[in-house]
C-alpha positions as CSV (number, residue, x, y, z in Angstrom):
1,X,0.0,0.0,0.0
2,X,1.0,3.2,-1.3
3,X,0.1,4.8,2.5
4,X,2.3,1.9,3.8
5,X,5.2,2.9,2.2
6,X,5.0,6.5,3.0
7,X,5.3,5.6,6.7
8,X,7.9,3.5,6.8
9,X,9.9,6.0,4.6
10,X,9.2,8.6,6.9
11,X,9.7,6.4,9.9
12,X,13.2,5.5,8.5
13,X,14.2,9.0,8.5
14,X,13.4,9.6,12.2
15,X,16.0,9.4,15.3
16,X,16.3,7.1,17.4
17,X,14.1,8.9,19.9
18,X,11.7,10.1,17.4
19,X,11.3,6.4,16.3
20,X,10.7,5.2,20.2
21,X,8.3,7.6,20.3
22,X,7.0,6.4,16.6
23,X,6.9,2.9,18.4
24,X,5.5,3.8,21.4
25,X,2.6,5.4,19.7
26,X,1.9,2.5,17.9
27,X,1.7,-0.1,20.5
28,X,-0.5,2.2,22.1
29,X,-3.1,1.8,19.4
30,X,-2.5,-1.8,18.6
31,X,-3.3,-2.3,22.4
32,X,-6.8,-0.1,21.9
33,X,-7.8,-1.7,18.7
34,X,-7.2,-5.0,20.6
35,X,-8.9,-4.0,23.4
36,X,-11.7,-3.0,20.7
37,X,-12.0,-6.5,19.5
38,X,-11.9,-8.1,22.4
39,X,-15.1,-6.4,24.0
40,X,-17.0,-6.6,20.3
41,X,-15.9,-10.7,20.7
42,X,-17.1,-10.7,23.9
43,X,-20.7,-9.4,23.3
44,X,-20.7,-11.7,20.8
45,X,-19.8,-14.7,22.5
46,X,-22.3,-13.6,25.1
47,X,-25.2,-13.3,23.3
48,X,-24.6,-16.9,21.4
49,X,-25.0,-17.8,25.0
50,X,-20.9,-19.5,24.0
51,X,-18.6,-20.0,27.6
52,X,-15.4,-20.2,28.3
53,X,-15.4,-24.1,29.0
54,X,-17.8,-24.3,25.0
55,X,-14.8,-22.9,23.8
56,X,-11.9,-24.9,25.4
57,X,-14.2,-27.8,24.4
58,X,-14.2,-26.8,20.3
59,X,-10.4,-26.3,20.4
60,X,-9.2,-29.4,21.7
61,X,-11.9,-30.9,19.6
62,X,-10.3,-28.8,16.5
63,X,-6.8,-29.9,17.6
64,X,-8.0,-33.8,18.0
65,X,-9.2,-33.7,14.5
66,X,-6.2,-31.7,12.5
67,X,-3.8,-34.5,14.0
68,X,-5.3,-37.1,12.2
Protein backbone atom coordinates (compact mmCIF):
# COMPACT_ATOMS: atom_id res chain seq x y z
CA UNK A 1 0.00 0.00 0.00
CA UNK A 2 0.95 3.25 -1.25
CA UNK A 3 0.12 4.78 2.46
CA UNK A 4 2.25 1.87 3.79
CA UNK A 5 5.22 2.87 2.16
CA UNK A 6 5.03 6.50 3.02
CA UNK A 7 5.33 5.57 6.72
CA UNK A 8 7.87 3.51 6.81
CA UNK A 9 9.90 6.00 4.60
CA UNK A 10 9.21 8.56 6.94
CA UNK A 11 9.73 6.43 9.87
CA UNK A 12 13.17 5.46 8.51
CA UNK A 13 14.24 8.95 8.47
CA UNK A 14 13.39 9.61 12.18
CA UNK A 15 16.04 9.44 15.27
CA UNK A 16 16.27 7.12 17.40
CA UNK A 17 14.12 8.92 19.90
CA UNK A 18 11.68 10.06 17.39
CA UNK A 19 11.33 6.39 16.27
CA UNK A 20 10.73 5.18 20.18
CA UNK A 21 8.32 7.59 20.32
CA UNK A 22 6.95 6.44 16.60
CA UNK A 23 6.86 2.93 18.45
CA UNK A 24 5.52 3.85 21.41
CA UNK A 25 2.62 5.41 19.71
CA UNK A 26 1.91 2.45 17.86
CA UNK A 27 1.68 -0.13 20.55
CA UNK A 28 -0.51 2.15 22.09
CA UNK A 29 -3.06 1.79 19.38
CA UNK A 30 -2.51 -1.75 18.63
CA UNK A 31 -3.27 -2.31 22.36
CA UNK A 32 -6.80 -0.11 21.92
CA UNK A 33 -7.80 -1.73 18.66
CA UNK A 34 -7.17 -4.98 20.64
CA UNK A 35 -8.94 -4.03 23.40
CA UNK A 36 -11.75 -3.04 20.71
CA UNK A 37 -11.96 -6.50 19.48
CA UNK A 38 -11.88 -8.13 22.42
CA UNK A 39 -15.10 -6.45 24.05
CA UNK A 40 -16.99 -6.64 20.30
CA UNK A 41 -15.92 -10.72 20.68
CA UNK A 42 -17.05 -10.68 23.92
CA UNK A 43 -20.74 -9.36 23.28
CA UNK A 44 -20.71 -11.66 20.77
CA UNK A 45 -19.76 -14.66 22.48
CA UNK A 46 -22.28 -13.64 25.10
CA UNK A 47 -25.16 -13.32 23.30
CA UNK A 48 -24.58 -16.94 21.44
CA UNK A 49 -24.97 -17.85 24.96
CA UNK A 50 -20.86 -19.51 23.96
CA UNK A 51 -18.62 -20.03 27.65
CA UNK A 52 -15.39 -20.21 28.26
CA UNK A 53 -15.44 -24.15 28.97
CA UNK A 54 -17.76 -24.28 25.02
CA UNK A 55 -14.80 -22.90 23.78
CA UNK A 56 -11.93 -24.94 25.38
CA UNK A 57 -14.19 -27.81 24.38
CA UNK A 58 -14.23 -26.81 20.28
CA UNK A 59 -10.40 -26.27 20.41
CA UNK A 60 -9.15 -29.44 21.74
CA UNK A 61 -11.94 -30.92 19.60
CA UNK A 62 -10.27 -28.85 16.45
CA UNK A 63 -6.81 -29.92 17.64
CA UNK A 64 -7.95 -33.78 17.97
CA UNK A 65 -9.15 -33.65 14.48
CA UNK A 66 -6.21 -31.70 12.53
CA UNK A 67 -3.76 -34.52 14.01
CA UNK A 68 -5.28 -37.12 12.18
Amino acid sequence: MKTIDEIVSAAEKLDSEQFVRLRQKLDRLENKIWKSELRRTSKELAAAKITDEDIDLMVTRRRRESGR
